[in-house]
C-alpha positions in Angstrom: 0.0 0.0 0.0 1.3 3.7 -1.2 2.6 5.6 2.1 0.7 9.3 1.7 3.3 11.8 2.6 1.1 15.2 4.3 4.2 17.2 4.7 4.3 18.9 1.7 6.8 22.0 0.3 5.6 25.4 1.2 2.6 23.2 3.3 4.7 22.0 5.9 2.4 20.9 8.9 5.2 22.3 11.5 4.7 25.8 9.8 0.9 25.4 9.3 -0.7 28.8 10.1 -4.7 27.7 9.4 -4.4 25.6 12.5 -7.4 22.4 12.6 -8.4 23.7 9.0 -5.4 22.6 7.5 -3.7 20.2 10.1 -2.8 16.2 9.6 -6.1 15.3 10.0 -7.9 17.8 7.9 -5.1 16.8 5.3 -6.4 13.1 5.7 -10.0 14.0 5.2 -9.6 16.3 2.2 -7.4 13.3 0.6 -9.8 10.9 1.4 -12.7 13.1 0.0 -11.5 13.6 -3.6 -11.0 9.5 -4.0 -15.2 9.8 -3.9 -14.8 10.6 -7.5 -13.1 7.5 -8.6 -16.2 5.0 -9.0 -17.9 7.4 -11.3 -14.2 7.9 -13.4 -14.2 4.3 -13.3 -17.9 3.9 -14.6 -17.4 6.7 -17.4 -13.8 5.5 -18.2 -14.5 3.9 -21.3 -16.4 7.1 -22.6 -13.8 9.6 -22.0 -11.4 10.8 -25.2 -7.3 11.2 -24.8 -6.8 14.0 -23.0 -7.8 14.6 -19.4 -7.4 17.8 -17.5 -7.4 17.9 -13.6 -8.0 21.2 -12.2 -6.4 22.4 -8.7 -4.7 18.4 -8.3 -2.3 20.0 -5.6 0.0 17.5 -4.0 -2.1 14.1 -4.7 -4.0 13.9 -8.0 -6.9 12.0 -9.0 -6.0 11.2 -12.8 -2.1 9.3 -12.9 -1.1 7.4 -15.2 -1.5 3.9 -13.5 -5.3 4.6 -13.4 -5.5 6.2 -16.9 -3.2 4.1 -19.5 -2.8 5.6 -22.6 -4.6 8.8 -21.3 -3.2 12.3 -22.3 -3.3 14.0 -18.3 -3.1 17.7 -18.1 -2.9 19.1 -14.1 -3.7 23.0 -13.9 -2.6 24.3 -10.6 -1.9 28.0 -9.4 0.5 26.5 -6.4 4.1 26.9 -7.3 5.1 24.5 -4.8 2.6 22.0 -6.1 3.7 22.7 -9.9 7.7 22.0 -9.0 6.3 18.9 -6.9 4.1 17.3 -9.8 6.4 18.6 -12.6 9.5 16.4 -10.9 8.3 13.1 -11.8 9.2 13.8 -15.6 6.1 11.5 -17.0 5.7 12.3 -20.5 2.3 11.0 -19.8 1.3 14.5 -17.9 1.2 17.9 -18.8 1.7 20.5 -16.1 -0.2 24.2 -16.5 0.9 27.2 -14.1 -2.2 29.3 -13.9 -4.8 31.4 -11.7 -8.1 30.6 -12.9 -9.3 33.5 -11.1 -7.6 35.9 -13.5 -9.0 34.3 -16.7 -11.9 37.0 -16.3 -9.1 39.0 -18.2 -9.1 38.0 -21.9 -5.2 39.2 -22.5 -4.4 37.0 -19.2 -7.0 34.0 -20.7 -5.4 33.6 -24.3 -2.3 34.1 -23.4 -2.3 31.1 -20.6 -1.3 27.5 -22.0 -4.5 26.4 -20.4 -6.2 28.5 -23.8 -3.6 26.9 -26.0 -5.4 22.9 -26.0 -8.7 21.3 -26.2 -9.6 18.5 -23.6 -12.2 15.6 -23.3 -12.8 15.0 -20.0 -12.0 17.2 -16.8 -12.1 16.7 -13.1 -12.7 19.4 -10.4 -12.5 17.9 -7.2 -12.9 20.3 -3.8 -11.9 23.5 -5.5 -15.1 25.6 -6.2 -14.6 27.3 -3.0 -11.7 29.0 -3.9 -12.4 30.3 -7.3 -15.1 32.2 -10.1 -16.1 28.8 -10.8 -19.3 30.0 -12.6 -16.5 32.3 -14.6 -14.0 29.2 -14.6 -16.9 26.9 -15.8 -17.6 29.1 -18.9 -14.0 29.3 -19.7 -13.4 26.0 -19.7 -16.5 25.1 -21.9 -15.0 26.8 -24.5 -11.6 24.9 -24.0 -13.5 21.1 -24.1 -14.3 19.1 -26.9 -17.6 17.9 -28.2 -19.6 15.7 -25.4 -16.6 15.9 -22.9 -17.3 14.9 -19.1 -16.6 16.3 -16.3 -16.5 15.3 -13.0 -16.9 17.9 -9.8 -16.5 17.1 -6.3 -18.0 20.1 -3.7 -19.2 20.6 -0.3 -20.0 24.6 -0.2 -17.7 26.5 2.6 -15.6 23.1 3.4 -11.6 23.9 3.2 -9.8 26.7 4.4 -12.0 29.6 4.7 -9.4 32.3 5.2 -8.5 31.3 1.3 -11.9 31.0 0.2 -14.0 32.9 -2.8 -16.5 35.5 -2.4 -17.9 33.7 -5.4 -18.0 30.2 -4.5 -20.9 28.2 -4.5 -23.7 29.1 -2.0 -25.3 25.5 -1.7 -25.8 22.5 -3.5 -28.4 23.4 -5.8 -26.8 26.8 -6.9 -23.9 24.8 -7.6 -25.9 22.5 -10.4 -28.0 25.2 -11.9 -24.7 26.8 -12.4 -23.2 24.0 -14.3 -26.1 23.7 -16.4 -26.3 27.4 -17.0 -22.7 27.0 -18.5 -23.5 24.8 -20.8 -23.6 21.0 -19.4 -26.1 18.3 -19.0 -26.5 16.7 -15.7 -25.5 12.9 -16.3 -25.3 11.9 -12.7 -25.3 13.2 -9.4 -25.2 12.2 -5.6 -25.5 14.0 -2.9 -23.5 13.1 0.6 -24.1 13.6 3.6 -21.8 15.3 5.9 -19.4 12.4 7.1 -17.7 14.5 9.8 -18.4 17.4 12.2 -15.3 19.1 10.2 -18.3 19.0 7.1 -21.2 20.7 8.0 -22.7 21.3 4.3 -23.9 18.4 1.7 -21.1 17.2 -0.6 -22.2 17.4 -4.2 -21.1 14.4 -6.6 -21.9 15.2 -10.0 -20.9 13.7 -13.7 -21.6 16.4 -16.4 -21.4 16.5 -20.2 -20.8 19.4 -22.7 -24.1 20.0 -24.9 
């Protein structure tokens, strides 16, 4: 069984200043959380086209290339520590993209970013809403998938780090979908969770989407 390493550069846990928001267990929990995307990646996996883009995949990503053989992977992360850490491991497999999503509202700063530069079929958001435009990165990223691609969000509104948190996040659970559908996706599937700890107070929203 892989050994999870929580001590990550520029996150050390000694140096921690978000205290039980961010400490070994809520590392644990947030780690644990995004793997509640993998039976629906492993239902759709036969659907999805080359190229996969995970968005915000931090230290631990969901798509690797032991899950996703012969799968294009593209990881878009605005963490520089993050971006050194998954660039190291040199797998020609995955594509690494330095970017804030939350300055794509600026067309120069949009087309010029690599993200604008290549078309994906499938994309995975998992726990990152809450710090981002997401109805703004949503949009953006329609434009950047190709016909009928999935994608696969993972949310439970004001769950993280609130001191780094959006002021336009997601509000609830069913803002959340009529936001996705307003951008342009089809629900395909969705669950909704219950909260699984007293860390969680809010619903976690499951939800498989496709581009109209």
């Amino acid at each position: 069984m892989k050994t999870i390493n929580y001590d990550w550069p520029g996150w050390r846990l000694k140096d921690n200043p978000f205290g039980e928001d961010f400490d070994l267990e809520a590392r644990k929990r947030m780690l644990a959380g995004s793997r509640l995307l993998m039976p629906f990646l492993n239902k759709y996996q036969r659907y999805l086209g080359r190229v996969g883009l995970e968005v915000g995949p931090f230290f631990d990503p969901i798509l690797v290339p032991a899950k996703f053989p012969g799968k294009s992977l593209v990881y878009l992360d605005n963490d520089p520590y993050a971006i050194k850490f998954l660039r190291n491991g040199g797998n020609k497999q995955i594509r690494v993209i330095f970017a804030n999503v939350n300055l794509f509202n600026n067309k120069k700063i949009y087309q010029q970013s690599t993200f604008s530069k290549h078309k994906y079929d499938f994309a995975v958001m998992s726990q990152i809403f809450n710090y981002i435009d997401y109805q703004s990165f949503l949009t953006h990223l329609h434009k950047q998938l190709n016909k009928k691609a999935y994608i696969f969000v993972n949310n439970a509104t004001n769950y993280g780090i609130p001191s780094l948190f959006s002021k336009l996040r997601p509000r609830n659970t069913t803002s959340t979908i009529q936001i996705v559908k307003k951008c342009g996706f089809k629900i395909i599937e969705k669950q909704i969770i219950k909260s699984l700890n007293n860390h969680q107070h809010n619903q976690r929203l499951l939800l498989v989407a496709q581009k109209k």
